[in-house]
C-alpha positions as CSV (number, residue, x, y, z in Angstrom):
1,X,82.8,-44.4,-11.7
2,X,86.2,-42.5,-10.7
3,X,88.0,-45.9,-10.5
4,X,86.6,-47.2,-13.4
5,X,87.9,-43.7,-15.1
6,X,91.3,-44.4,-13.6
7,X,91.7,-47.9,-15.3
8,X,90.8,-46.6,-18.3
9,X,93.6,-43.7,-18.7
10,X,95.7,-46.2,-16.8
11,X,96.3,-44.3,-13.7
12,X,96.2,-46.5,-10.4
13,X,96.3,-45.0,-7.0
14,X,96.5,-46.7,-3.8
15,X,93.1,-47.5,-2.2
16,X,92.1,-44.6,0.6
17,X,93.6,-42.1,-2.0
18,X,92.4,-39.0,-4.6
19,X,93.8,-37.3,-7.3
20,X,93.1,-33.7,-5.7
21,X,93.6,-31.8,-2.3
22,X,92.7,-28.7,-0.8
23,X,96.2,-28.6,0.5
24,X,99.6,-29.5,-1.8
25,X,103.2,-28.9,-1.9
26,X,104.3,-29.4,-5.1
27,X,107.8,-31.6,-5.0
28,X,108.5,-30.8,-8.6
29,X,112.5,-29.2,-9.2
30,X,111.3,-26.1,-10.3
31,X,108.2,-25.0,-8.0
32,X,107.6,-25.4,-3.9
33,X,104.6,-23.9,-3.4
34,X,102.1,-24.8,-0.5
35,X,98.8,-24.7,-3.2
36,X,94.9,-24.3,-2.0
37,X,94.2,-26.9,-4.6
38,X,95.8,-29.2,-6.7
39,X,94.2,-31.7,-9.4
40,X,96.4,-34.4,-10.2
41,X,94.5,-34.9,-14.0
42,X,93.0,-31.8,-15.4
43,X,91.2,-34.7,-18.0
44,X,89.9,-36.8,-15.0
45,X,89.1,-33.9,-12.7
46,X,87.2,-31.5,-15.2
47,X,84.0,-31.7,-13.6
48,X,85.6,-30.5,-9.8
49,X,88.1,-28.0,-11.5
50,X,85.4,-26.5,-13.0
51,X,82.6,-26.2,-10.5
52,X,85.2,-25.8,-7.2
53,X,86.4,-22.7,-9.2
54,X,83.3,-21.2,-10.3
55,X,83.6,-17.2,-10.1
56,X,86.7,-17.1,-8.2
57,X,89.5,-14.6,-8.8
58,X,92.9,-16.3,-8.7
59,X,96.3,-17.8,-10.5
60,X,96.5,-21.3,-11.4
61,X,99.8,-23.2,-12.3
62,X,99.4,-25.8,-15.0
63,X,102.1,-28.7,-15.5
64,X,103.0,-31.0,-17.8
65,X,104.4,-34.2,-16.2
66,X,106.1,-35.6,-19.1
67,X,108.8,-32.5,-19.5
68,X,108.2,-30.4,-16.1
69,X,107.5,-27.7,-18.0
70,X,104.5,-25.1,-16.6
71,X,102.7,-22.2,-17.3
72,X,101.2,-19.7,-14.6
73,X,97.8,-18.3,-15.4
74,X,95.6,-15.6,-13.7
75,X,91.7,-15.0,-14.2
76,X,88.8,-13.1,-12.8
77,X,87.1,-16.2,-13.2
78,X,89.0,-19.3,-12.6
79,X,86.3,-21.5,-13.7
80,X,85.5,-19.9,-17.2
81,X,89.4,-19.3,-18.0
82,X,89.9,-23.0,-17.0
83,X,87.0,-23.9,-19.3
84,X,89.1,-23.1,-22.7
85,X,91.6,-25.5,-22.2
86,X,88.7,-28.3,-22.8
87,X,88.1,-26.5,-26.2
88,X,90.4,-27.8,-29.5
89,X,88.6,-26.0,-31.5
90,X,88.9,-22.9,-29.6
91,X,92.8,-23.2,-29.3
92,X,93.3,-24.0,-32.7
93,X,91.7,-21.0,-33.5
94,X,93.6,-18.8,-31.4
95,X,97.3,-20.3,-32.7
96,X,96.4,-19.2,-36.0
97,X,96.3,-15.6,-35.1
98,X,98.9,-15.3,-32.2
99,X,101.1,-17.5,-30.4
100,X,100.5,-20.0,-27.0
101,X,102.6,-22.5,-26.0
102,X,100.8,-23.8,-23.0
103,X,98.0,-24.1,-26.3
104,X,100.0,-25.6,-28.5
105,X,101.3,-28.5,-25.6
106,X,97.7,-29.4,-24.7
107,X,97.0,-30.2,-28.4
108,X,100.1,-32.0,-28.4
109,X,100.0,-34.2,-25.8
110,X,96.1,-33.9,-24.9
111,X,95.3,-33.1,-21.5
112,X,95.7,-37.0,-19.3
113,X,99.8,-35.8,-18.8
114,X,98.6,-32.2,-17.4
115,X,98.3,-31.7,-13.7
116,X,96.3,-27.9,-12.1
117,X,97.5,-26.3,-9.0
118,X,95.3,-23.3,-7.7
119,X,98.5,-21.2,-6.2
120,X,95.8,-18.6,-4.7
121,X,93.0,-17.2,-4.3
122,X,93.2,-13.1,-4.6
123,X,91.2,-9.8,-4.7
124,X,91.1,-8.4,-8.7
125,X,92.8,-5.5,-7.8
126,X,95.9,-7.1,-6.9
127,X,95.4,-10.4,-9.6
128,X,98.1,-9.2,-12.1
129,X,100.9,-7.8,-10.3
130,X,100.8,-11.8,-8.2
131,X,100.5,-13.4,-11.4
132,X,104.0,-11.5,-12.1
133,X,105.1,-12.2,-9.5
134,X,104.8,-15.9,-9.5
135,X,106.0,-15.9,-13.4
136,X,109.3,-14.1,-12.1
137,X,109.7,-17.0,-8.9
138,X,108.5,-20.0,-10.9
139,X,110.1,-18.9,-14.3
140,X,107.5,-21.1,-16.3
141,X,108.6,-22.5,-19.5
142,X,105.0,-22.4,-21.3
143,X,104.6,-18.2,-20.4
144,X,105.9,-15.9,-23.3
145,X,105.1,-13.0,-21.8
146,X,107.2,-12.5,-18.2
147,X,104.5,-9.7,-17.0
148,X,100.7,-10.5,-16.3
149,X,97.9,-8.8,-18.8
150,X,100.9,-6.8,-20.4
151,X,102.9,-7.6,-23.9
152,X,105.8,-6.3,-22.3
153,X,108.8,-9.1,-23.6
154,X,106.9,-9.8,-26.2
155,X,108.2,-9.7,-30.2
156,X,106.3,-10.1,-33.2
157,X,107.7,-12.9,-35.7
158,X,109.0,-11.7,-39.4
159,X,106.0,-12.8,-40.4
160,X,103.7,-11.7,-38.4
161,X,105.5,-7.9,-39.1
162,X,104.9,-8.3,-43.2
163,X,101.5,-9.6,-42.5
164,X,100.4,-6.2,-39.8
165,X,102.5,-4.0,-42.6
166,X,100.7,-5.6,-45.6
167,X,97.1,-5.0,-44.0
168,X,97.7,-1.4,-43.5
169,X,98.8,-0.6,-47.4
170,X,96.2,1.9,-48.6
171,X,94.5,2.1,-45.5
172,X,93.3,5.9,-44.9
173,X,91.7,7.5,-41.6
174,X,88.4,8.6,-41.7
175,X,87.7,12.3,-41.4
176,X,86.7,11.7,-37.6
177,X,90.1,10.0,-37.1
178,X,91.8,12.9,-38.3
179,X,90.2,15.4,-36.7
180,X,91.0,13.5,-33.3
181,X,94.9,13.2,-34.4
182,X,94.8,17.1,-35.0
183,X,93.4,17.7,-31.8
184,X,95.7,15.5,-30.0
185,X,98.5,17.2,-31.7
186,X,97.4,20.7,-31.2
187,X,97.2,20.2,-27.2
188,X,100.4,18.2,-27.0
189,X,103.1,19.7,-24.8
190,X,106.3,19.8,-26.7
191,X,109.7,19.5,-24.5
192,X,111.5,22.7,-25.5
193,X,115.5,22.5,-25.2
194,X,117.3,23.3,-22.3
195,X,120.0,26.4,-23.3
196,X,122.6,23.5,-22.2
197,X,121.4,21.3,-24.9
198,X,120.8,23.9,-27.4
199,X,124.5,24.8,-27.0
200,X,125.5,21.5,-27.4
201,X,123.6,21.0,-30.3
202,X,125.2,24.2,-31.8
203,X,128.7,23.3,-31.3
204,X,127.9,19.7,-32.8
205,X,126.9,21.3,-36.3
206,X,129.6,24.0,-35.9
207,X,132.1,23.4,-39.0
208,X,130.0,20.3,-40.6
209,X,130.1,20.7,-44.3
210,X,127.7,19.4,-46.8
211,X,129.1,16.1,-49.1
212,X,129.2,16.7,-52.5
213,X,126.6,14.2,-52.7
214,X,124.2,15.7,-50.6
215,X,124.4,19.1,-52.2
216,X,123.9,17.7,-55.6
217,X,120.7,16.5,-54.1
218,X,119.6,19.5,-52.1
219,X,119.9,21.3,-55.6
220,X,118.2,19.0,-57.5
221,X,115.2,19.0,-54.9
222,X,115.1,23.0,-55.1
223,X,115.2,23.1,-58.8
224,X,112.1,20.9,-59.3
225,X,110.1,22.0,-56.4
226,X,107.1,23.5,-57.4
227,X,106.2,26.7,-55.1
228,X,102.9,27.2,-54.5
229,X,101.3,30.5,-54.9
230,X,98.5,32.2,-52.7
231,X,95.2,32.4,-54.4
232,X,93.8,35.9,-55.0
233,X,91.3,35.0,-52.7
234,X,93.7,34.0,-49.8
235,X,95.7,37.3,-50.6
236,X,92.5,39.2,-50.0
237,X,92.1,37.6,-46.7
238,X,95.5,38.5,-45.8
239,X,95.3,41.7,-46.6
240,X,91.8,42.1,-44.4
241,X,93.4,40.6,-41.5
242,X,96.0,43.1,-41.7
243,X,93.8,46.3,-42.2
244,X,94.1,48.5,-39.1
245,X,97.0,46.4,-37.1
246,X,99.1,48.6,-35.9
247,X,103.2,47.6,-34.6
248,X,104.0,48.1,-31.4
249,X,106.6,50.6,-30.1
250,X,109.1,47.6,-29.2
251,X,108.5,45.8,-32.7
252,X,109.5,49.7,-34.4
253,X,112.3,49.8,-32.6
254,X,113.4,46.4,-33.6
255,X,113.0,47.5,-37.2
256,X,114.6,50.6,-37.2
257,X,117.9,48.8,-36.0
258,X,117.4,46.8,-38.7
259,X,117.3,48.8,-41.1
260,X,119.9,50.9,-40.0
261,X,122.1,47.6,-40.0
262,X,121.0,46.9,-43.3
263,X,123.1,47.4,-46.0
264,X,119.8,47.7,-48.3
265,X,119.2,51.0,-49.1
266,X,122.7,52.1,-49.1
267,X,124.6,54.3,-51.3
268,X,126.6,52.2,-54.2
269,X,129.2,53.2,-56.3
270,X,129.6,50.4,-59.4
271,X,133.2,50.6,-60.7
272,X,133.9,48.6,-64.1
273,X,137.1,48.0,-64.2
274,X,137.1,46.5,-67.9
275,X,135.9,50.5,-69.2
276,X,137.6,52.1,-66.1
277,X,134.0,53.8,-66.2
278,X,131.9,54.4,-62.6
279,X,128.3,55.2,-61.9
280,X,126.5,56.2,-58.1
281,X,123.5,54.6,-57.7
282,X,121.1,55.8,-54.8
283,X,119.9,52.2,-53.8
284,X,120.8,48.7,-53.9
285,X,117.8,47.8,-55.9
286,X,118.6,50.7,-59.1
287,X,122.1,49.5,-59.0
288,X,120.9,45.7,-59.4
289,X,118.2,46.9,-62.4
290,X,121.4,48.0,-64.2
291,X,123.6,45.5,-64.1
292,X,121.3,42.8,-64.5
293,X,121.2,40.6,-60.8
294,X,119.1,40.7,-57.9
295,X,119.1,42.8,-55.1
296,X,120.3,40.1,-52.8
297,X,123.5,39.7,-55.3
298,X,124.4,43.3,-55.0
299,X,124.2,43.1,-51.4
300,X,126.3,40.0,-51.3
301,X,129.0,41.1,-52.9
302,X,129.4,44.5,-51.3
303,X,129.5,42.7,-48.5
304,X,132.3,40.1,-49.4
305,X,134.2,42.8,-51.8
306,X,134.3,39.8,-54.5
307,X,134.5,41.0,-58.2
308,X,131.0,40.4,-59.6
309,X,131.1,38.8,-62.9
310,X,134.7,39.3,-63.7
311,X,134.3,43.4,-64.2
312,X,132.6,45.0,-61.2
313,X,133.6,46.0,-57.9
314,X,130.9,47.4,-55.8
315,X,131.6,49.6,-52.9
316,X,128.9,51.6,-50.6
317,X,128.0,53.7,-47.8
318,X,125.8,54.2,-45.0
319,X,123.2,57.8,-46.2
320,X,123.8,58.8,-42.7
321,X,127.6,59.0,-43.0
322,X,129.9,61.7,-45.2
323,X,132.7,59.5,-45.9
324,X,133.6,59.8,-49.3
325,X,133.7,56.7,-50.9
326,X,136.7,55.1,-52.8
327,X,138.3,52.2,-54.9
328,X,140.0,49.8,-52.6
329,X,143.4,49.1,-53.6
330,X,144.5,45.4,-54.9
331,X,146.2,44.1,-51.6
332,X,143.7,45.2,-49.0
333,X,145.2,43.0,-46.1
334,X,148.8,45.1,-46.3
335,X,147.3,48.7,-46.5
336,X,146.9,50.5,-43.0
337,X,143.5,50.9,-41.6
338,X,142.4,53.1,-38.5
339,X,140.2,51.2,-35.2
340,X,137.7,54.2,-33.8
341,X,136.1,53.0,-30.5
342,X,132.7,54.7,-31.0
343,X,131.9,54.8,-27.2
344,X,135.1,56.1,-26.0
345,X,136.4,58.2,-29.1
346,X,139.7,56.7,-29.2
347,X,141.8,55.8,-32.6
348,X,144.6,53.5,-33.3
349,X,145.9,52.7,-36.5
350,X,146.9,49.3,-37.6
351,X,149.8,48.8,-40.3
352,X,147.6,46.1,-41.6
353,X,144.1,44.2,-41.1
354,X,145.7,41.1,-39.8
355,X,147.2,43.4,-37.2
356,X,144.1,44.5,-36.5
357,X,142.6,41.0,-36.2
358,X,145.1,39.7,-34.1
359,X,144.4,42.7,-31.4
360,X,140.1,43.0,-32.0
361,X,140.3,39.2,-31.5
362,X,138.6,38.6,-35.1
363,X,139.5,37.2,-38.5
364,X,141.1,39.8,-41.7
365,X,138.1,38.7,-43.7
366,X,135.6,40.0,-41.1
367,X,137.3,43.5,-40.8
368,X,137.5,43.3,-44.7
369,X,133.7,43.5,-44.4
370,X,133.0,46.0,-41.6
371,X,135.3,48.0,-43.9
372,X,133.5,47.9,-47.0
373,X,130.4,48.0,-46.1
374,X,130.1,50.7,-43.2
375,X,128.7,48.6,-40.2
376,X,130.7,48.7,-37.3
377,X,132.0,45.6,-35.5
378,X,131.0,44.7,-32.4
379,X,128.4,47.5,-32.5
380,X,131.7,49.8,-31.1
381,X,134.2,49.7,-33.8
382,X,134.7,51.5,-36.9
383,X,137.0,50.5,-39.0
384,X,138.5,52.8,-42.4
385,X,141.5,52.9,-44.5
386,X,144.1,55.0,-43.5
């Protein structure tokens, strides 16, 4: 029956001789590889391949003798793995949804050209890192993916991309789903910078200015954001979780430097110098009331001594200091100015403010700042006009 199979696939071997062994060395160019078994036709052999390799755990190399070409394969069980390659139908089915060229050869070229060497037989624990192995000695032409039961080298066609992006348009999680992502992403550890890093990061962005372009943008996404409010009854909620909290003596602390750092609730003298005319206001806030801005616009320009809409200057001055306060004159940077070093008492006076930058190791527009609105500079200086 074996012979008369022979003559029909016209295959002829010498008389004393079969197509399989337990024991082969393959004499192809890109293999040498003492085998267990080898099966010379994977068409003619079926029924051997099959039952010899029943349950087995083990990697099997499959050839093509009209090209060379081969593909390593791996399976808990040799004989059921094995068994697919006798299935079209089953291969065709699997090329339309990923991609096999091992599949795609047998189609081709049916299987009378394709020759099975069982390489070894192996413990399952071990199966897929001697399947990579093998892939990385052999280098088989058919095997897409260079590490066993892993898509590791593996790259999805164009195609195949537009298709997975396509299918998951409108797709929403369930509420389950989402509940699992927020849990996930509640307990997930998140790397913190090293101060190394952070300092890095700090002197990368120092001095980076905004495009015109992107400020436009950043302006035009402010002005049409809509800011949510707190409902009345999330207000009330607040204010329950608050009732009966009480600060801590470190957080008071913190906030009475603050404040005392603040320039907010500071003295301000508002001088017009269209009318000539000047008014003392007690805060920040009754001064911006009168004039028409907000309190953050006063507090700017005291700061920065800038003319606020072409007609008022507006100095101040700490509540806990007696300095009287003054008009600055129009060329602050030539008018002398006296340096008090708070924690040792001494003076020294300056014949100008970029004399005084040069020595305090700051810029003139900093010390224009500390001079108008009280605070002292490096938490040690004070710094007046003369």
């Amino acid at each position: 029956m074996i012979f008369k199979n022979l003559i029909l696939h016209n295959i002829l071997l010498p008389h004393g001789s079969r197509a399989f062994s337990s024991c082969h060395k393959s004499t192809d160019n890109h293999i040498n590889l003492n085998c267990i078994r080898s099966y010379e036709s994977m068409l003619i052999y079926k029924k051997q391949i099959l039952t010899e390799n029943k349950e087995k755990c083990g990697i099997y190399l499959i050839t093509n003798t009209l090209n060379g070409k081969c593909y390593v394969g791996s399976s808990k069980n040799l004989g059921r793995r094995l068994y697919c390659y006798y299935l079209p139908n089953t291969m065709k089915h699997v090329l339309l949804r990923s991609r096999m060229l091992i599949y795609s050869s047998i189609l081709k070229y049916k299987l009378t050209p394709f020759k099975l060497n069982i390489i070894e037989y192996c413990d399952p624990s071990i199966l897929h890192q001697r399947e990579t192995d093998f892939i990385k000695k052999l280098n088989p032409e058919y095997n897409i993916l260079r590490v066993g039961n892993s898509l590791i080298g593996f790259k999805h066609s164009e195609i195949s991309k537009i298709k997975m992006r396509m299918a998951k348009l409108g797709s929403i999680h369930s509420l389950e789903s989402r509940a699992l992502i927020r849990e996930s992403a509640l307990n997930r550890k998140r790397a913190r910078h090293t101060e190394q890093t952070r300092l890095k990061i700090r002197y990368a962005l120092l001095g980076r200015k905004l495009s015109e372009t992107t400020i436009a943008k950043l302006k035009a996404k402010l002005k049409d954001r809509v800011w949510n409010k707190h409902s009345l009854e999330t207000r009330e909620k607040m204010s329950q979780a608050k009732l009966g909290s009480k600060l801590n003596e470190e957080t008071r602390t913190k906030i009475s430097i603050g404040r005392k750092n603040n320039p907010i609730g500071t003295e301000v003298l508002v001088n017009n110098i269209k009318t000539g005319e000047s008014l003392q206001y007690k805060t920040i806030s009754d001064a911006a009331k009168s004039i028409g801005v907000s309190p953050i616009t006063i507090k700017n320009y005291l700061m920065s001594g800038k003319l606020l809409k072409s007609s008022y200057y507006i100095l101040g001055e700490k509540k806990e200091r007696t300095k009287k306060i003054v008009k600055p004159p129009k060329k602050l940077a030539f008018i002398p100015i006296v340096v008090t070093n708070t924690n040792t008492g001494e003076k020294i006076e300056y014949s100008s403010i970029n004399a005084a930058s040069k020595v305090l190791n700051t810029n003139g527009h900093k010390i224009k700042k500390h001079i108008l609105s009280g605070k002292y500079l490096d938490n040690v200086y004070l710094i007046e006009y003369k």
